[in-house]
TORDO-589425 format. One record per atom (N, C-alpha, C): residue in one letter; atom name; z, y, x. Coordinates in steps of 0.2 Angstrom, whole numbers, plus 2048, in hexadecimal, padded with zeros to 3 digits. Each point is the difference from the previous one (the first is absolute). Example, Ala and Ser with C-alpha at 12.3 -4.5 7.8 and 13.67 -1.06 7.14 Angstrom:
+------+------+-----+-----+-----+
| type | atom |  c3 |  c2 |  c1 |
+------+------+-----+-----+-----+
|    A |    N | 827 | 7E4 | 842 |
|    A |   CA | 800 | 806 | 7FC |
|    A |    C | 800 | 806 | 804 |
|    S |    N | 7FC | 805 | 7FE |
|    S |   CA | 801 | 806 | 804 |
|    S |    C | 803 | 805 | 7FC |
+------+------+-----+-----+-----+
//
This chain:
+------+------+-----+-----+-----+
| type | atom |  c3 |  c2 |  c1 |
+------+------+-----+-----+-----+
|    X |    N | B89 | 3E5 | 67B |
|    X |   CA | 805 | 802 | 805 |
|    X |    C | 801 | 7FA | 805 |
|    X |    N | 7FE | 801 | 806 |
|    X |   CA | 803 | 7FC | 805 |
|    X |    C | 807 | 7FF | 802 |
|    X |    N | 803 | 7F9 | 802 |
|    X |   CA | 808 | 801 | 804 |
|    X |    C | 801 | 805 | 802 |
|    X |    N | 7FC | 802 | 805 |
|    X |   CA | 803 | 806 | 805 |
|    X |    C | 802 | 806 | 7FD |
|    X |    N | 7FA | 802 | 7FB |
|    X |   CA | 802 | 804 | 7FA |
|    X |    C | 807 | 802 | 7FB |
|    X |    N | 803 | 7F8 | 7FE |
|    X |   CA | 804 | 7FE | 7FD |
|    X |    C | 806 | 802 | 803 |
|    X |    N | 7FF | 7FB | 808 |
|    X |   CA | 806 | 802 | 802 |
|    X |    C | 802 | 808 | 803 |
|    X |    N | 7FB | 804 | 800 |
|    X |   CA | 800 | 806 | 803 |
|    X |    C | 805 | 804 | 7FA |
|    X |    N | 7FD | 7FF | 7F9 |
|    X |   CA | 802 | 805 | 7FD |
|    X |    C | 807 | 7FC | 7FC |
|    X |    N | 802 | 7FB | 800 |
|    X |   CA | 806 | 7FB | 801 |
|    X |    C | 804 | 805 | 805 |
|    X |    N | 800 | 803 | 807 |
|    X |   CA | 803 | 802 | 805 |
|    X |    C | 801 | 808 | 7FE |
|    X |    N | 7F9 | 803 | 7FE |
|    X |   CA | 800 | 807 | 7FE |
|    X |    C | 806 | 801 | 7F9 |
|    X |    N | 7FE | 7FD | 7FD |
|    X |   CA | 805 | 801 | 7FA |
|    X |    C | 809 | 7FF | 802 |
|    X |    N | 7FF | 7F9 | 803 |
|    X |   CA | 80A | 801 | 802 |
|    X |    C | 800 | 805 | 807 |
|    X |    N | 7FD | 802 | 802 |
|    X |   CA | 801 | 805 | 805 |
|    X |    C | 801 | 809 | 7FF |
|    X |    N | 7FC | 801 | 7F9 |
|    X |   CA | 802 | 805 | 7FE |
|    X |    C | 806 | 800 | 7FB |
|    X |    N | 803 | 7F9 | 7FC |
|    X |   CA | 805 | 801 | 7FD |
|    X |    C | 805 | 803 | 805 |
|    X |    N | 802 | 7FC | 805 |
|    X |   CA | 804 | 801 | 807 |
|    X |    C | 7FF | 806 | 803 |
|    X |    N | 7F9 | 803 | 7FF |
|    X |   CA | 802 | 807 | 804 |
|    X |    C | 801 | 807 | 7F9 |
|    X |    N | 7FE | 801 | 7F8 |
|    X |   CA | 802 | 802 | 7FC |
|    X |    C | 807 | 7FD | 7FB |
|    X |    N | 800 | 7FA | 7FF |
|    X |   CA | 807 | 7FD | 7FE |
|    X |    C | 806 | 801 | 802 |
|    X |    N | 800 | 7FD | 808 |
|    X |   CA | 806 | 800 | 805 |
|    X |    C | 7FF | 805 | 802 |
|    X |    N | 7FD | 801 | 805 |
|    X |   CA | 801 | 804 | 805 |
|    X |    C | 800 | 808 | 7FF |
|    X |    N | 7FB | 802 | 7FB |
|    X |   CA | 7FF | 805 | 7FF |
|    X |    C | 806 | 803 | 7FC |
|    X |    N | 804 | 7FB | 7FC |
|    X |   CA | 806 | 801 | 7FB |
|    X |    C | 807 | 800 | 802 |
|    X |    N | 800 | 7FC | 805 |
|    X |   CA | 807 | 7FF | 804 |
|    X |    C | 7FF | 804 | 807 |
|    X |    N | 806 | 806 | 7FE |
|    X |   CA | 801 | 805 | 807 |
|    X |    C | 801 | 7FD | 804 |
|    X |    N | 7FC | 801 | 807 |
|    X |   CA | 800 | 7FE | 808 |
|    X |    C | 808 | 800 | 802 |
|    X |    N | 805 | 805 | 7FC |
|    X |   CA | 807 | 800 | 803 |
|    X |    C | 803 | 7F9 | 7FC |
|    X |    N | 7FC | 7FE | 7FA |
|    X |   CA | 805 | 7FC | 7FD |
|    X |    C | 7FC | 7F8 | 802 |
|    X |    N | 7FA | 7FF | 805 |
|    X |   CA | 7FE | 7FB | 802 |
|    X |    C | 804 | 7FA | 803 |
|    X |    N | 804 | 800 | 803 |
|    X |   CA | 805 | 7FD | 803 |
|    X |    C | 805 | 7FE | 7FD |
|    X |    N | 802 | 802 | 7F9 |
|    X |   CA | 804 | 7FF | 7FE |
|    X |    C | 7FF | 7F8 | 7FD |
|    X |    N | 806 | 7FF | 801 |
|    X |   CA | 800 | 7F8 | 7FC |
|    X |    C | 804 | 7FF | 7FC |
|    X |    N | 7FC | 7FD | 7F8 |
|    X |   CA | 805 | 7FE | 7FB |
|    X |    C | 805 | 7FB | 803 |
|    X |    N | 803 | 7FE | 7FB |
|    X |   CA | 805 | 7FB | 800 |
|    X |    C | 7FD | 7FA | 800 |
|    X |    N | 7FF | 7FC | 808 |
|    X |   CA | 7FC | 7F7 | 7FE |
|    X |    C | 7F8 | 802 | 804 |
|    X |    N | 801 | 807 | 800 |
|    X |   CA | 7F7 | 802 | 801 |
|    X |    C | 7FD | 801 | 805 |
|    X |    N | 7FC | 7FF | 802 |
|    X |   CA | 7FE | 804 | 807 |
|    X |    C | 7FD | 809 | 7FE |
|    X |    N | 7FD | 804 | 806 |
|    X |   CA | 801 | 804 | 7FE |
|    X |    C | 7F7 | 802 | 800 |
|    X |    N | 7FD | 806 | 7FD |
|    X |   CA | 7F7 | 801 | 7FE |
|    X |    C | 7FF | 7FF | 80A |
|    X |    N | 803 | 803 | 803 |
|    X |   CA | 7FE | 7FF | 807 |
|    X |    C | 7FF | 7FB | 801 |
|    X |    N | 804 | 7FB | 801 |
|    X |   CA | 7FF | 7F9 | 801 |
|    X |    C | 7FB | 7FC | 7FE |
|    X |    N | 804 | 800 | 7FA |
|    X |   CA | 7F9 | 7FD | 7FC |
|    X |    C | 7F6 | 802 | 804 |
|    X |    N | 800 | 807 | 800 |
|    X |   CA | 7F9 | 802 | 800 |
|    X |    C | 800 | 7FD | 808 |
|    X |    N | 804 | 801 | 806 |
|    X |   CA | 7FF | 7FE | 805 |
|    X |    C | 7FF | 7F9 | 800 |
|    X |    N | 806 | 7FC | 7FD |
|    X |   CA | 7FE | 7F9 | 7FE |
|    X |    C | 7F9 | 7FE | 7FF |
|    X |    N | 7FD | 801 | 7F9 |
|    X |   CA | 7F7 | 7FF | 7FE |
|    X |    C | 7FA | 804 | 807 |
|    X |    N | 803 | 803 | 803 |
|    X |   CA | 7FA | 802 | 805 |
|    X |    C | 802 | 7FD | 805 |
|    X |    N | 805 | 7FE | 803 |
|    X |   CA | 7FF | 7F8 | 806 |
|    X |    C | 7FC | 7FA | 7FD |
|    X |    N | 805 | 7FF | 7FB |
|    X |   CA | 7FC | 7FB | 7FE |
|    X |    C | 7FA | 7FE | 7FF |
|    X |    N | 7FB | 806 | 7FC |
|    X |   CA | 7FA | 801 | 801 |
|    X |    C | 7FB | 802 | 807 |
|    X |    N | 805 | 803 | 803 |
|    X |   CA | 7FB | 800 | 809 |
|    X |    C | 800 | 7FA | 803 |
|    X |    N | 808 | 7FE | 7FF |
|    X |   CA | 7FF | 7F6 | 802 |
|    X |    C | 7FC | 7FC | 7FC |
|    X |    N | 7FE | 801 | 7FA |
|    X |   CA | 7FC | 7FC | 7FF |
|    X |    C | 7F8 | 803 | 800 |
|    X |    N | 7FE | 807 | 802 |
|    X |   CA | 7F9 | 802 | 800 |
|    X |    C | 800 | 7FD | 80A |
|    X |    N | 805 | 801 | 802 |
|    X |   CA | 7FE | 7FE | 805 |
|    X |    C | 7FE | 7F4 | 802 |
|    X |    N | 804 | 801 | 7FE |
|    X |   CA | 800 | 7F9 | 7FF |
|    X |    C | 7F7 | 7FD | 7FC |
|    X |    N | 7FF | 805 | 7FB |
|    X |   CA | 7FA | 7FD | 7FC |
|    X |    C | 7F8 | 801 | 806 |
|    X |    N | 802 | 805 | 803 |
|    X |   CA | 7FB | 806 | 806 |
|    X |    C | 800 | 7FC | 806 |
|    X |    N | 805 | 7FB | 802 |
|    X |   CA | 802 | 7FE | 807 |
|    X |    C | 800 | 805 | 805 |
|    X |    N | 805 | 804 | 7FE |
|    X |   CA | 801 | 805 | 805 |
|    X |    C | 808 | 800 | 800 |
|    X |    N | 803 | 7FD | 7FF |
|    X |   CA | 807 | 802 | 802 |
|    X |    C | 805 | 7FF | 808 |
|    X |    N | 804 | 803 | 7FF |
|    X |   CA | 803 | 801 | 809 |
|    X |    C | 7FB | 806 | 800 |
|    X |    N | 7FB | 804 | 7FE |
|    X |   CA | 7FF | 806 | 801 |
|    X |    C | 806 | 805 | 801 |
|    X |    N | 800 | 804 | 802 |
|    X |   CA | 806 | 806 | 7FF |
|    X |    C | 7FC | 805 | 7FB |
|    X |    N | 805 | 802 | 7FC |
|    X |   CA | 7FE | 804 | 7FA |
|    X |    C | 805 | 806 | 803 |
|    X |    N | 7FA | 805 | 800 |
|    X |   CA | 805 | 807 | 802 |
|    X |    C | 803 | 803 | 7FD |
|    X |    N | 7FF | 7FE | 7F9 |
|    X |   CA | 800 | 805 | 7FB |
|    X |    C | 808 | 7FE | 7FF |
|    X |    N | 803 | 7FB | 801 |
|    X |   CA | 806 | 7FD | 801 |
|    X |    C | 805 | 803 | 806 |
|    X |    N | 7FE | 804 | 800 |
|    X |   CA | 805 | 804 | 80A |
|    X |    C | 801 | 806 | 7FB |
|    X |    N | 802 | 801 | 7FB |
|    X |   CA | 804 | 805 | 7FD |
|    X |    C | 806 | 7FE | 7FF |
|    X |    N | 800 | 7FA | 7FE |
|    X |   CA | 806 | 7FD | 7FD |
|    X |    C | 804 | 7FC | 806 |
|    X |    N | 7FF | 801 | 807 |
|    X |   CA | 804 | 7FD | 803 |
|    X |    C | 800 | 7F7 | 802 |
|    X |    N | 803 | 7FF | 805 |
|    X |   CA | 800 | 7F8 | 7FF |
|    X |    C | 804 | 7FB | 7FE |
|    X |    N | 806 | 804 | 7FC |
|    X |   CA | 805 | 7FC | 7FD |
|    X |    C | 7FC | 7FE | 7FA |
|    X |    N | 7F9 | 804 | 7FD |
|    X |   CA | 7FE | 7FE | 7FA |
|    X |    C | 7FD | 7FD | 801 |
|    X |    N | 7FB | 7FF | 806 |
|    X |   CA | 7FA | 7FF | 7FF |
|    X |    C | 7FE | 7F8 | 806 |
|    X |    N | 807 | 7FF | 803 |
|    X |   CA | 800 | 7FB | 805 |
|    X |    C | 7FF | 7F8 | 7FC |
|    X |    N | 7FA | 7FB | 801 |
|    X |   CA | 800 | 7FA | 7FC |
|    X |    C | 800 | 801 | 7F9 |
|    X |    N | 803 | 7FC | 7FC |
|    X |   CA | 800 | 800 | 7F8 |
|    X |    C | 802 | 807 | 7FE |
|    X |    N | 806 | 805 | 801 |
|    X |   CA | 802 | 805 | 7FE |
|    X |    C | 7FC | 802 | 7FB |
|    X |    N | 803 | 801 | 7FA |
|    X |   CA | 7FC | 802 | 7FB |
|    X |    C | 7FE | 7FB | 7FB |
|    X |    N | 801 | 7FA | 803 |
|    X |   CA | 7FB | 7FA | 7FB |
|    X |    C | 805 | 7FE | 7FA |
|    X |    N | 807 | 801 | 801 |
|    X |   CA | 807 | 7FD | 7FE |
|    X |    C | 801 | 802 | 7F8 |
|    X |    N | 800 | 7FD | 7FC |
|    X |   CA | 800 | 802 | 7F9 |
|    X |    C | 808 | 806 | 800 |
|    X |    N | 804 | 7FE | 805 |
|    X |   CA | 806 | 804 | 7FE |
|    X |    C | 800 | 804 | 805 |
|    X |    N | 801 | 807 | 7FF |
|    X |   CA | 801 | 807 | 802 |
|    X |    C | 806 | 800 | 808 |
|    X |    N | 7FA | 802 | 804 |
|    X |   CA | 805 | 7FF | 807 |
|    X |    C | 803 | 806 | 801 |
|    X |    N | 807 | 7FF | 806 |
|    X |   CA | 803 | 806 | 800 |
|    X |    C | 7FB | 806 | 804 |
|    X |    N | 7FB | 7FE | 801 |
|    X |   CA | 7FC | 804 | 806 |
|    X |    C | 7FE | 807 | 7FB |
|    X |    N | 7FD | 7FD | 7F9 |
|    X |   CA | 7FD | 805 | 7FC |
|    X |    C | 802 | 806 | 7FF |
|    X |    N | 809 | 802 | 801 |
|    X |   CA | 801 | 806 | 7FE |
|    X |    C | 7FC | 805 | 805 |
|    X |    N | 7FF | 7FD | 807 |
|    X |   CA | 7FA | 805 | 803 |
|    X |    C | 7FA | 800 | 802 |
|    X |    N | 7FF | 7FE | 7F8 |
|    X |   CA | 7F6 | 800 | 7FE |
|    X |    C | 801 | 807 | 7FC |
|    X |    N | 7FA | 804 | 802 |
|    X |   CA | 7FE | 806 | 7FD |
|    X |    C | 7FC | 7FF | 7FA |
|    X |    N | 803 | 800 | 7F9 |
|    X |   CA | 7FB | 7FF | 7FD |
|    X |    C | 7F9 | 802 | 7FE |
|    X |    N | 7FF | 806 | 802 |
|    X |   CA | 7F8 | 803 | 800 |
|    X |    C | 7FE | 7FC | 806 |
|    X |    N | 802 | 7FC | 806 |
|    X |   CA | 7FD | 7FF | 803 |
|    X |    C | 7FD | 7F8 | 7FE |
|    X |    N | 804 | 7FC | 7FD |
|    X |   CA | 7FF | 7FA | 7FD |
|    X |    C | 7FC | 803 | 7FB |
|    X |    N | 800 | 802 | 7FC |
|    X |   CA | 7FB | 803 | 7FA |
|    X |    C | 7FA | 7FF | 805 |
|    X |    N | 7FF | 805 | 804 |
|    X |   CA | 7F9 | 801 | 803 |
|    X |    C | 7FC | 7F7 | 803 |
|    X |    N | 808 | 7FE | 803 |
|    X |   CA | 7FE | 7FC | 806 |
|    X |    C | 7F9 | 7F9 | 7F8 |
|    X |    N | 805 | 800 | 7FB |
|    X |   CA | 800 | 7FA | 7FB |
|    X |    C | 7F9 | 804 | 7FE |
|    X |    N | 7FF | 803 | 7FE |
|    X |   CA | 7F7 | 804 | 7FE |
|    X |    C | 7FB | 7FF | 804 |
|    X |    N | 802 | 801 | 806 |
|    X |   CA | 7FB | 7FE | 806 |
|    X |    C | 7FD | 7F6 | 7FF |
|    X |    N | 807 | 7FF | 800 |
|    X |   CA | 800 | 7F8 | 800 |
|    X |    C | 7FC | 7FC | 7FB |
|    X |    N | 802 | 804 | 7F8 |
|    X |   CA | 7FC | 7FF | 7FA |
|    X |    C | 7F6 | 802 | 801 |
|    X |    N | 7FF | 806 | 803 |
|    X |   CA | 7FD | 802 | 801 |
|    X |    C | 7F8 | 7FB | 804 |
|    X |    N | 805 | 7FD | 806 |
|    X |   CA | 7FF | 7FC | 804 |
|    X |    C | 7FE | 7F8 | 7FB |
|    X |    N | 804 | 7FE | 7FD |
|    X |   CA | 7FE | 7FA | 7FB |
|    X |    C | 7FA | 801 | 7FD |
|    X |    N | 800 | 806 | 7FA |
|    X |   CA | 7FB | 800 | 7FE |
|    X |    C | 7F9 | 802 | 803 |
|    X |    N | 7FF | 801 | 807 |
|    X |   CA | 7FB | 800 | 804 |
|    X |    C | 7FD | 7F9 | 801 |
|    X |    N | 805 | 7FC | 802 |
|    X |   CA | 802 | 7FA | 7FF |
|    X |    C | 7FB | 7FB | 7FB |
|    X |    N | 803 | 801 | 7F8 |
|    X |   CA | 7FE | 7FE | 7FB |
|    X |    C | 7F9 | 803 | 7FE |
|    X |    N | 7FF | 804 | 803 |
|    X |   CA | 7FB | 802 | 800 |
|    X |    C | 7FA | 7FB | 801 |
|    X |    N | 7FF | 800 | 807 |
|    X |   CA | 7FC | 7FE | 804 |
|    X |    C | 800 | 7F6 | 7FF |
|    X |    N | 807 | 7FC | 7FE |
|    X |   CA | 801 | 7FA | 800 |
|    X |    C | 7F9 | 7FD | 7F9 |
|    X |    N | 800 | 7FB | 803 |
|    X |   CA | 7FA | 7FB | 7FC |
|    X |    C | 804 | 7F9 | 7FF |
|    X |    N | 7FD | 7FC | 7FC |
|    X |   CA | 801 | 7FC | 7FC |
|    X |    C | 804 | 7F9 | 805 |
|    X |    N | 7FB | 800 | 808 |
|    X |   CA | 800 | 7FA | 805 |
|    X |    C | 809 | 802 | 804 |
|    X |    N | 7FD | 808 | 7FF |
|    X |   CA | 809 | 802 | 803 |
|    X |    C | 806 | 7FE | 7FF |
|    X |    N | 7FE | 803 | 7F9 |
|    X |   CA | 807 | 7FB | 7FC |
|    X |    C | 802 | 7F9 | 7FF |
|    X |    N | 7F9 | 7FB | 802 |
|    X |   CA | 801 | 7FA | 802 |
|    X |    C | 805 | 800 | 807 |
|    X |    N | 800 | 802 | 805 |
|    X |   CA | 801 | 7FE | 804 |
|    X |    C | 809 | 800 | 803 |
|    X |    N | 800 | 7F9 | 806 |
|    X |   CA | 807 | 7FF | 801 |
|    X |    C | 802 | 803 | 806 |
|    X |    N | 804 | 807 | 801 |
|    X |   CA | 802 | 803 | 807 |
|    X |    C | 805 | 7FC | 802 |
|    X |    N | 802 | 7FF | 807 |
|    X |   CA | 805 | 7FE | 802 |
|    X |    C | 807 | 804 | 801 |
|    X |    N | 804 | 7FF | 7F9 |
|    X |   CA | 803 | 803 | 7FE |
|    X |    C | 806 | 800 | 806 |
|    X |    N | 7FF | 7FB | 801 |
|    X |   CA | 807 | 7FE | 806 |
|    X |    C | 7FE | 805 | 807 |
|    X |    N | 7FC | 7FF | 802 |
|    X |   CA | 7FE | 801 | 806 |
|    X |    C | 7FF | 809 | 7FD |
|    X |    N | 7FE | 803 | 7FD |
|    X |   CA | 801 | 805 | 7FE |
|    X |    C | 805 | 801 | 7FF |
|    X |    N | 806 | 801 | 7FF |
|    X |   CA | 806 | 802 | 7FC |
|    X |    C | 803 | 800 | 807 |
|    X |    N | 7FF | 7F9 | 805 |
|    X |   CA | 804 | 802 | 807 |
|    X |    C | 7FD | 807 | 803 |
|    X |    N | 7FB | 800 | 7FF |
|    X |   CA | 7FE | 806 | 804 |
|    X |    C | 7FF | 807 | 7FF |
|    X |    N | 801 | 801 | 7F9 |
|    X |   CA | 802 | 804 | 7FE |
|    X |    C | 809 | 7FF | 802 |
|    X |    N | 803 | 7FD | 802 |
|    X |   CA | 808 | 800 | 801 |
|    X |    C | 804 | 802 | 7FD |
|    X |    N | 7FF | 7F9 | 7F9 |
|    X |   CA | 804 | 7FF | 7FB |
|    X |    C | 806 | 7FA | 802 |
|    X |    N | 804 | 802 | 801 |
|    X |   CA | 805 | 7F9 | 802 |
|    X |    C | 802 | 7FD | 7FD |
|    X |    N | 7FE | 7F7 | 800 |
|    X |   CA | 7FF | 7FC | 7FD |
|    X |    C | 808 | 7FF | 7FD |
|    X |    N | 805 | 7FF | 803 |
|    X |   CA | 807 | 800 | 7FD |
|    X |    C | 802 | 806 | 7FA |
|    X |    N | 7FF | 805 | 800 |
|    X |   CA | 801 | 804 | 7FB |
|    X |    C | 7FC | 801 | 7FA |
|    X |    N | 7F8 | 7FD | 803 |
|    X |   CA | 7FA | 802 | 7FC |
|    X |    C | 7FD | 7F9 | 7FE |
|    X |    N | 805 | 7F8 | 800 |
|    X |   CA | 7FE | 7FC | 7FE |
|    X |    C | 7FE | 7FF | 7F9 |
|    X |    N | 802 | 805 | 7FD |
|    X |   CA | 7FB | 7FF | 7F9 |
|    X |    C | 7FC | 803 | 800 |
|    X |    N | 7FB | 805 | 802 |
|    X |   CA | 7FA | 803 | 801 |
|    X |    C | 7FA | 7FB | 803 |
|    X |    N | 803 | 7FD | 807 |
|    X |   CA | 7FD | 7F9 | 800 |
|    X |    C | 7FE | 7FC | 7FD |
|    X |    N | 804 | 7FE | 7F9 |
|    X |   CA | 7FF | 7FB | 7FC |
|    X |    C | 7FC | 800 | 7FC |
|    X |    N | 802 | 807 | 7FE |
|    X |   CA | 7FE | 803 | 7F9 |
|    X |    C | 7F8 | 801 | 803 |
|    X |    N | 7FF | 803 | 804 |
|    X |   CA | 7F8 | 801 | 802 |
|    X |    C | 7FC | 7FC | 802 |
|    X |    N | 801 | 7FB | 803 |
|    X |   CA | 7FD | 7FA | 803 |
|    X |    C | 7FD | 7FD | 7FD |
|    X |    N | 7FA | 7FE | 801 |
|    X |   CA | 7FB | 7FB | 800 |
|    X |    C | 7FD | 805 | 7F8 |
|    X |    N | 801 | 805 | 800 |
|    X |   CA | 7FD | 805 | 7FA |
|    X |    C | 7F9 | 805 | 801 |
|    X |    N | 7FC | 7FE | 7FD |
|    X |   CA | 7F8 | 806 | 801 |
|    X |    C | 802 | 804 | 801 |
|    X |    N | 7FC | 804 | 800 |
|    X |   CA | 800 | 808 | 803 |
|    X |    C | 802 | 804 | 7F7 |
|    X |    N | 7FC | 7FB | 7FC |
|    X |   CA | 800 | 802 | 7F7 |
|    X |    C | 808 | 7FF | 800 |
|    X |    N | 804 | 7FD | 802 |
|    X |   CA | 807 | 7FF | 800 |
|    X |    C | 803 | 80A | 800 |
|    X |    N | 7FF | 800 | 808 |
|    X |   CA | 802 | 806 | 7FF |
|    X |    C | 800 | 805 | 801 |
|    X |    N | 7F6 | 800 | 7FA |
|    X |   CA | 800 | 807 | 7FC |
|    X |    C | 804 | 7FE | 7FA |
|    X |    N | 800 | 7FC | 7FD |
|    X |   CA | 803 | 7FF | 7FC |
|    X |    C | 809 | 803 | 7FE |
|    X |    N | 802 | 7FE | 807 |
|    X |   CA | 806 | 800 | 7FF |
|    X |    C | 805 | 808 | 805 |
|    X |    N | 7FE | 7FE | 807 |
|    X |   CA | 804 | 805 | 805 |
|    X |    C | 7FC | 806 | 7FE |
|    X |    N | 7F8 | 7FF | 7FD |
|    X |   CA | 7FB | 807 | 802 |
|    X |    C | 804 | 804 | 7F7 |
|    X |    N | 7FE | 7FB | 7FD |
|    X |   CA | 7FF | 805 | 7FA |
|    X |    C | 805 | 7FF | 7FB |
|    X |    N | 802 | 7F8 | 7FF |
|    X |   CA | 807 | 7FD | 7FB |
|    X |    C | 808 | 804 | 801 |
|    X |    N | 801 | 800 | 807 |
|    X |   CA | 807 | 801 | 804 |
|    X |    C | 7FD | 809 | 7FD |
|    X |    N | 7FE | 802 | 802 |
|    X |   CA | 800 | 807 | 7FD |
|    X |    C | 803 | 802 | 7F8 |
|    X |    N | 7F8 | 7FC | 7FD |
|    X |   CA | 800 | 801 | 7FA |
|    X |    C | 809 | 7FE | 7FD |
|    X |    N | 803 | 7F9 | 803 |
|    X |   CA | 807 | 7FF | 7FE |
|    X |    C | 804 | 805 | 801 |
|    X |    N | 800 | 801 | 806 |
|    X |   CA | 807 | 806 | 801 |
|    X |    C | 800 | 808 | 800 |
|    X |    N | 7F7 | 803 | 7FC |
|    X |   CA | 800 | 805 | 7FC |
|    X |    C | 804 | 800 | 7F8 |
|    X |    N | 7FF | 7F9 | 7FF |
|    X |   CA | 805 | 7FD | 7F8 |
|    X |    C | 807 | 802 | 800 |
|    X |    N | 801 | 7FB | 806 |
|    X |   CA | 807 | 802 | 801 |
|    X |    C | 804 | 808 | 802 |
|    X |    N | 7FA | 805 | 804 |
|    X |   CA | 801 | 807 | 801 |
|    X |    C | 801 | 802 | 7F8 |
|    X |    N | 7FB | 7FF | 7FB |
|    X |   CA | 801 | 804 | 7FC |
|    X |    C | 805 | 7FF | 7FD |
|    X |    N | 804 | 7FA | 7FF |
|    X |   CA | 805 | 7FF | 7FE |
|    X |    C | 805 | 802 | 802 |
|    X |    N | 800 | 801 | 807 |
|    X |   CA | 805 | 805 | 804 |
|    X |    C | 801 | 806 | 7FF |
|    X |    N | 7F9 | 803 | 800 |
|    X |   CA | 801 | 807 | 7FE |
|    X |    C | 802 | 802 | 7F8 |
|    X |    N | 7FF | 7FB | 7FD |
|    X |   CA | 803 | 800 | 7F9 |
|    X |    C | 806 | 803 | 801 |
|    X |    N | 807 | 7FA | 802 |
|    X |   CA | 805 | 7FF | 801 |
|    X |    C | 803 | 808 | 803 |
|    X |    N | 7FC | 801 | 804 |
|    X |   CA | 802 | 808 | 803 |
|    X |    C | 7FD | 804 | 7FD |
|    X |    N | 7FF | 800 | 7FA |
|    X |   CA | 801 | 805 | 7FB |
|    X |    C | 7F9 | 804 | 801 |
|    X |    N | 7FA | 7FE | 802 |
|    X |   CA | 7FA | 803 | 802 |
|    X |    C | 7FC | 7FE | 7FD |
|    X |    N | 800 | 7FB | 7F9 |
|    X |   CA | 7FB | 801 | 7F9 |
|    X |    C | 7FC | 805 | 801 |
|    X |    N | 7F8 | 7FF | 800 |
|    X |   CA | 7FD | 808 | 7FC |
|    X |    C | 7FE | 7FF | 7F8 |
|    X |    N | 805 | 7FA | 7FE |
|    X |   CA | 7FE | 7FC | 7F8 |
|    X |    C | 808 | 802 | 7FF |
|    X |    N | 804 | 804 | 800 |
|    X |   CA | 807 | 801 | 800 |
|    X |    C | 800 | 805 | 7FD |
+------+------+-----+-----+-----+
//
């Protein structure tokens, strides 16, 4: 088995837990809901697919492209960082979640086209993380530790991490959430 291979089916497998574990388990009315301390499945899912568009765009040197697929949710969500924030903004009460559902599938979709096709030199390589990030128009005051934390990192950084880790992380924590909400199918 090749990398590509690995990390393909790395991406396949958390991608399915996310769309039969969570998604499929937790009602689209009860999406939004937030535990106590929590953020809410909406979030969180819209969360993991920014992140991941910014860093597939960031590894592709394509960003400051306009992603259309983003003009559903308005520009309160989708203006600069919006969505990158570990914590649940007030904007989310007016994300539709089948539309986030869909938007985040496309974006997963989009990676593993991604993973696919990346070879060994690719993931050596250092994009300019900085000059990327401005132009996609992530604002360095509210976004200074995305700067940090990305900087001077291979492109193997962030499949590692934004493409398929940050996913893989915050489906754990889903399922955990859905626990809590009473949505065991092990109950």
């Amino acid at each position: 088995m090749n990398i590509s291979q690995y990390l393909v089916s790395e991406l396949d497998d958390t991608v399915s837990r996310l769309r039969t574990q969570i998604l499929g388990l937790v009602p689209r009315e009860r999406q939004l809901e937030r535990l106590p301390g929590a953020n809410s499945v909406t979030w969180i899912v819209y969360h993991v697919a920014r992140h991941a568009a910014l860093a597939l765009s960031v590894a592709t040197g394509t960003p400051g492209i306009h992603d259309s697929r983003l003009d559903v949710f308005g520009p309160v969500a989708t203006r600069g960082g919006n969505g990158l924030q570990e914590v649940q903004q007030p904007f989310t009460d007016s994300l539709d979640p089948a539309e986030v559902e869909a938007y985040a599938l496309r974006v997963f979709a989009d990676v593993r086209t991604y993973l696919l096709s990346l070879t060994q030199g690719e993931l050596d390589a250092l994009p300019d993380v900085e000059a990327a990030l401005d132009s996609a128009g992530i604002e360095h005051d509210t976004f200074d530790w995305l700067y940090r934390l990305w900087a001077d990192q291979p492109v193997a950084f962030l499949v590692r991490w934004p493409l398929i880790g940050h996913l893989t992380h915050h489906v754990g924590e889903l399922t955990g959430m859905r626990n809590q909400m009473g949505l065991s199918p092990f109950r």
